[in-house]
PALUM-358733 format. One line per field, with one value per residue: x, y, z of N, C-alpha, C in turn. Coordinates in steps of 0.02 Angstrom, whole numbers, plus 50000, padded with zeros to 5 digits. Atoms other than C-alpha are relative to their C-alpha. Example, Ala and Ser with C-alpha at 12.3 -4.5 7.8 and 13.67 -1.06 7.14 Angstrom:
n.xx: 50045/49958
n.yy: 49941/49941
n.zz: 50000/49997
ca.xx: 50615/50684
ca.yy: 49775/49947
ca.zz: 50390/50357
c.xx: 50045/49961
c.yy: 50060/50055
c.zz: 50000/50037
//
This chain:
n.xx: 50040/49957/49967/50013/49958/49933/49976/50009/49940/49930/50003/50017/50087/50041/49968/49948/50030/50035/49951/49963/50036/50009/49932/49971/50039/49969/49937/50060/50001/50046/50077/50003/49997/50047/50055/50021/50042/50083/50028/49998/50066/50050/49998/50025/50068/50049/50068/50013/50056/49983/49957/49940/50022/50045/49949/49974/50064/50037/49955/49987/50015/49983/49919/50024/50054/49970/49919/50001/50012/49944/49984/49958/50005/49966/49937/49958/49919/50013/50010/49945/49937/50022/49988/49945/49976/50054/49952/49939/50016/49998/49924/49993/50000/49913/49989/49978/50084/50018/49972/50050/50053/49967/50009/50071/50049/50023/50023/50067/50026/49992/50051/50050/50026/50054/50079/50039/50023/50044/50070/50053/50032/50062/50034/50036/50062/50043/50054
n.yy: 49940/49945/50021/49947/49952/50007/49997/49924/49967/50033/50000/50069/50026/50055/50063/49966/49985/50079/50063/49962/49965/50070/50011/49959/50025/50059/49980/49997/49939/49968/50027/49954/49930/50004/50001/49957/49939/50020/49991/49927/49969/50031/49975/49920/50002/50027/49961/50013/50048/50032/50046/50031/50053/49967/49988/50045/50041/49974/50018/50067/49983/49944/50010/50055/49975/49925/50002/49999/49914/49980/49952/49975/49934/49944/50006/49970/49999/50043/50054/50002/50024/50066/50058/49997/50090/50023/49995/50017/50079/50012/49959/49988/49929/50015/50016/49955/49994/50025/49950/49957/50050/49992/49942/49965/49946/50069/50044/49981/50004/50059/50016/49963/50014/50062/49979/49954/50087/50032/49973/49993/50072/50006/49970/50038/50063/50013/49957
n.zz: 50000/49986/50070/50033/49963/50006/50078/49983/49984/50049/50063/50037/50007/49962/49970/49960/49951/49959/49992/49971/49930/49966/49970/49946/49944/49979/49952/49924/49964/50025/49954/49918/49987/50025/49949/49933/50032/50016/49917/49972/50054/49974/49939/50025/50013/49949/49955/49912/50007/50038/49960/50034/50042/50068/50038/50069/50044/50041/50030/50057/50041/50043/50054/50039/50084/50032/50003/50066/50029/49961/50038/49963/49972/50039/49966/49968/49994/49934/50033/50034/49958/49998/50081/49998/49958/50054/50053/49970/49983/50074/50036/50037/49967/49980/49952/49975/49974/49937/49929/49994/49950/49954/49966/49962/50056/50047/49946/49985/50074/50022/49950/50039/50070/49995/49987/50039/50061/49955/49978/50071/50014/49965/50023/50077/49991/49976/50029
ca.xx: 50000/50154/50215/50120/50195/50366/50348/50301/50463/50586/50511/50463/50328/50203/50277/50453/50376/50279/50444/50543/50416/50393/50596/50598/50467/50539/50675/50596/50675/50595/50434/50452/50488/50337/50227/50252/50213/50051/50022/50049/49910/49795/49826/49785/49626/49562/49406/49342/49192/49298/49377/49553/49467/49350/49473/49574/49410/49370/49565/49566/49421/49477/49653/49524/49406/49519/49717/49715/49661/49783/49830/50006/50045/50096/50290/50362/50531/50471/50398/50539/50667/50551/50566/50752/50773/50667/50818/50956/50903/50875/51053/50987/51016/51229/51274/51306/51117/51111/51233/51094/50945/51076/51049/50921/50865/50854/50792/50637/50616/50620/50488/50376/50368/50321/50167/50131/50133/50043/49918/49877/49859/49757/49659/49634/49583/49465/49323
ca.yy: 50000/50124/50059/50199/50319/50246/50254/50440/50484/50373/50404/50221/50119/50030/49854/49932/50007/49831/49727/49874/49907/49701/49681/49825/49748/49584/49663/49651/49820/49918/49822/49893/50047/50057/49983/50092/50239/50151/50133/50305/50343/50233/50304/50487/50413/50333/50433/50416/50317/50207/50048/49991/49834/49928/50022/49883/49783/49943/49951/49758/49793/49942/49851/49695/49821/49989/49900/49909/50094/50168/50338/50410/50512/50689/50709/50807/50821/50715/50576/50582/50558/50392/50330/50355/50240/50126/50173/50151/49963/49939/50011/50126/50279/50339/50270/50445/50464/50355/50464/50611/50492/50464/50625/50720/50830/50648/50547/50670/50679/50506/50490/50627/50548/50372/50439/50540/50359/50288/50435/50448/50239/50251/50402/50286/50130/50197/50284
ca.zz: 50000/50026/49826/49750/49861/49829/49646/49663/49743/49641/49495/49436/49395/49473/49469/49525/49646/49722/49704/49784/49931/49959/49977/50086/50203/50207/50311/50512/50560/50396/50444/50627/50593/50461/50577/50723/50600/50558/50763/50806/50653/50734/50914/50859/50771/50902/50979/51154/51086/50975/51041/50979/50911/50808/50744/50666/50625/50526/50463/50398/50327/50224/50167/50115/49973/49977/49950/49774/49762/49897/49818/49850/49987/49966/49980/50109/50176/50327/50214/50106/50256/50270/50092/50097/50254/50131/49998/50110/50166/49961/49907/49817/49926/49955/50112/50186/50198/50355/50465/50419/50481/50612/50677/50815/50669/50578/50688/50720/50521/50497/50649/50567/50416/50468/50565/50418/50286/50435/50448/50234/50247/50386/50307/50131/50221/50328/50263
c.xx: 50043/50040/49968/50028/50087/50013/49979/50071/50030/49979/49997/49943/49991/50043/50068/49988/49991/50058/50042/49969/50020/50079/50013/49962/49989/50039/49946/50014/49960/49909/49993/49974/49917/49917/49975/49986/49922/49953/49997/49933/49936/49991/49987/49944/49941/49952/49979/49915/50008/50073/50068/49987/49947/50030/50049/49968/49978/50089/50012/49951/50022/50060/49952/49969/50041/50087/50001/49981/50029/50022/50072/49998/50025/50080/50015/50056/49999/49997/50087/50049/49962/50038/50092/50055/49974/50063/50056/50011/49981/50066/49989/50006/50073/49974/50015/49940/49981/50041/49959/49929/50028/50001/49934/49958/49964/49949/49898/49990/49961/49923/49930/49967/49975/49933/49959/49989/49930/49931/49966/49977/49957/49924/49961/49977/49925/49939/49929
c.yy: 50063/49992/50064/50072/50025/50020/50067/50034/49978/50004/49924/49971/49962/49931/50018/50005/49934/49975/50038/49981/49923/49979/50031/49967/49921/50012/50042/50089/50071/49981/50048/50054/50020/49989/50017/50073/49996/50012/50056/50019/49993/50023/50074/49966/49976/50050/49970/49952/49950/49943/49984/49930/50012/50045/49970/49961/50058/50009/49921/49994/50037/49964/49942/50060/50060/49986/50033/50071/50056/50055/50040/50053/50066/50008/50041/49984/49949/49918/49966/49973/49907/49941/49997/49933/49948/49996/49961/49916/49952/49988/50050/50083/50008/50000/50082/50036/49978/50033/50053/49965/49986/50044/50010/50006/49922/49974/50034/49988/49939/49982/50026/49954/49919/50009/50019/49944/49993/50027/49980/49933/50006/50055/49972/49961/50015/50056/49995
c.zz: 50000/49932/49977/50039/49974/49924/49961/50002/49964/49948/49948/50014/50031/50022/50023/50053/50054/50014/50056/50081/50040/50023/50058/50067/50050/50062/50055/50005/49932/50031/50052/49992/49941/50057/50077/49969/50002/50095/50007/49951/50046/50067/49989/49957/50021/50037/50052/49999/49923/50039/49958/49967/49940/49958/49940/49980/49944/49935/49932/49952/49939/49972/49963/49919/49992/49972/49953/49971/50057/49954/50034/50022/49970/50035/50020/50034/50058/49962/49945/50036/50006/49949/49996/50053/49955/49959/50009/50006/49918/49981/49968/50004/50019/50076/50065/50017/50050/50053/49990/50039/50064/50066/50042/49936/49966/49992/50000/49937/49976/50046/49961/49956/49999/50018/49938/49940/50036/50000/49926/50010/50042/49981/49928/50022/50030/50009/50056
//
């Protein structure tokens, strides 16, 4: 669901994109870090008369009938520091990119910009 995104920023197509995203997600610590963006989404959309099981019952729903039409996010410098970790764990980012992620300034960027995947996917699945 984060392939049309990816193939936004890098400038390649669709199936690129898929094969790219699915290698990157193979690897546990992309995963992780992906899916504590997605958490944080889900913890800021939680409402005070919305249970954390109805939440991702309305989530698995939405990836079952909305995957396939997932529209990429918009890129900012936050998201971007995302897709880059994403690059880096590829090869296809210079190695001199991970002592900047490295960093405070990074570090928060890199944080930003998972929430902010996390928030548009959680904003497309769940209507």
């Amino acid at each position: 669901m984060t392939a049309p995104t990816y193939a936004k920023a890098a400038s390649v197509d669709a199936d690129e994109a898929l094969d790219r995203m699915e290698r990157a997600v193979a690897n546990d610590r992309i995963a992780d870090e992906l899916y504590e963006g997605l958490s944080a989404a889900l913890a800021e959309r939680k409402g005070s008369r919305t249970t954390e099981d109805e939440l991702v019952d309305k989530l698995s729903e939405g990836v079952q009938k909305r995957r396939s039409r997932v529209k990429a996010a918009q890129l900012t410098p936050a998201v971007s520091a995302a897709l880059v970790m994403i690059n880096l764990e590829l090869g296809y980012a210079p190695e001199m990119m991970r002592n900047a992620l490295h960093t405070e300034k990074g570090r928060m960027l890199l944080d930003e910009g998972l929430r902010e995947l996390g928030a548009h996917l959680v904003g497309e699945l769940i209507k």
